[in-house]
C-alpha positions, 0 to 999 in steps of 0.5 A: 515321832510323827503318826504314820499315814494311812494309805488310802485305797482306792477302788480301781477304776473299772477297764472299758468295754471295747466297742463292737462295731457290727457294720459302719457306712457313709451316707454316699455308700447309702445313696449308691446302695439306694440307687443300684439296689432299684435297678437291681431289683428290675433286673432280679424281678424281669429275671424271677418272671422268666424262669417262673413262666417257663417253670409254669409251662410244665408244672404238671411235670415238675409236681410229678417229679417231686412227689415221685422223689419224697418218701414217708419219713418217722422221727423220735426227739427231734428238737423245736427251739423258740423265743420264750415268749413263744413257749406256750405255742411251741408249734405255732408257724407264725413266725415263719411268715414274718419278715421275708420267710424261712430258708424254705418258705415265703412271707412278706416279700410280694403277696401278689406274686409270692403268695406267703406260706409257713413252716414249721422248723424242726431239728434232730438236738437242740445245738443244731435248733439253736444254731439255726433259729440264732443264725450263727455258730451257737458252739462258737464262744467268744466275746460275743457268742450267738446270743449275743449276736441274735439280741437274745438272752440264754433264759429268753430260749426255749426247747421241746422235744418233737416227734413225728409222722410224717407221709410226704418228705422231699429229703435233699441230702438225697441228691439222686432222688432230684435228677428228674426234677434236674432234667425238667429245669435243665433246659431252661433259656435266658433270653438276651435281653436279659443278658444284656441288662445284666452285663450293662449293670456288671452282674456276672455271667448268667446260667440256668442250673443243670446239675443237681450239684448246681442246685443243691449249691444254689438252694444252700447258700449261705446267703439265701435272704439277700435275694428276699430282702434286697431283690424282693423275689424268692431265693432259690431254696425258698422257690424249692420250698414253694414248688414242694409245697404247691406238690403236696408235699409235707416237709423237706429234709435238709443239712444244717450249714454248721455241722451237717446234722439234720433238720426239716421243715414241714409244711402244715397246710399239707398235713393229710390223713394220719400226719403229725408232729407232736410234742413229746415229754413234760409239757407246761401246762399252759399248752393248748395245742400238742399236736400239730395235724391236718384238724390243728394247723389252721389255729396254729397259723 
């Protein structure tokens, strides 16, 4: 009777990872963008000066206007997320002055007509400061969950928790406060030279903001960075950011665009008097600075 064979097994072959393509182009699309983004940015830049000249006309007004609607503002563990390269200067703004700045603050776009400024940003829990340092739905799960989409790695995150005094807040999910700021810009003009330039490139119609329902649309775009990193002039929150800043004003209280809870920016070089943000809890013991103030902000640069 012959010997039975062994049945042999085999390991099976691991599935393939299905490719992620994030965004594809051709090298024609590349020339076009090229080639439309220069007159672009003319037309963005004559359009930014113009409304900046007008802006500069009654700055006095407009500086009065802010500080009239900020109001002092107090919180208890509020969350500051970073990389983790980063932990042991948890409160340092340097990486608000990289690349073209934050939602409400200016870095390396023009130094010569876009002075940069830092922000320090801050979130009430740490979903909210996740998702807004990862730019994406830090609650969405998936195949390719926020982490993934940031390049980053869950362990290379890190957390503390913050609290705060502050003297001078500009609180924009309080839209009546910014109506006599609304009055100043609302009569705004374009000139028809630039209308002209924008129809002769197929931009849409032109307008000035009127509303504070208009602002408050413009400032929380979605897609603020365009303007910075295509057109090279400040997007609206950023020119918000940069009109607050020049006023004094501490910081700036907004709604995150993934669940509406809030966040803050706060501008360090405006920290006067009894100011501060803290860190708060167990702190490593590597931290030099605790304590972000009108004495510590320059080191924090």
């Amino acid at each position: 009777m012959a010997a039975r064979r062994k049945k042999k097994h085999r390991s099976k072959a691991p599935k393939p990872r299905p490719r992620v393509v994030i965004e594809s182009f051709t090298e024609a699309d590349a020339i076009r963008w090229s080639e439309a983004g220069e007159a672009g940015r003319r037309f963005q830049a004559l359009w930014s000066s113009d409304l900046a000249y007008q802006r500069s006309l009654i700055a006095d007004q407009i500086k009065a206007a802010l500080l009239g609607a900020a109001e002092p503002f107090k919180f208890e563990d509020w969350q500051r997320v970073g990389r983790y390269k980063f932990a042991l200067t948890p409160l340092s703004v340097a990486g608000s002055l990289k690349y073209v700045g934050g939602r409400f603050n200016i870095a390396d776009i023009d130094h010569t007509r876009f002075p940069p400024f830092p922000a320090l940003y801050l979130a009430l829990d740490r979903e909210t400061a996740m998702q807004e340092v990862l730019g994406q739905d830090a609650a969405a799960g998936g195949k390719m969950d926020a982490l993934d989409l940031a390049l980053a790695k869950p362990d290379a995150i890190f957390n503390v928790p913050v609290r705060a005094d502050l003297r001078s807040v500009l609180d924009l999910r309080k839209p009546d406060l910014l109506q006599p700021f609304v009055e100043l810009i609302k009569d705004f003009t374009i000139d028809e030279s630039i209308h002209a330039i924008a129809r002769a490139h197929g931009q849409p119609p032109l307008t000035v903001i009127r509303t504070t329902e208009e602002l408050l649309k413009s400032v929380f775009d979605e897609n603020w960075r365009r303007m910075p990193a295509q057109f090279g002039v400040p997007s609206s929150s950023q020119i918000i950011g940069q009109l607050a800043a020049d006023a004094g004003i501490e910081g700036i209280i907004f709604p995150s665009k993934f669940n509406a809870k809030p966040n803050i920016a706060v501008f360090p070089r405006n920290l006067t008097g009894g100011s501060f943000v803290e860190l708060t809890g167990a702190i490593p013991e590597g931290v030099k600075i605790r304590r972000l103030d009108a004495t510590t902000a320059g080191a924090l640069a």
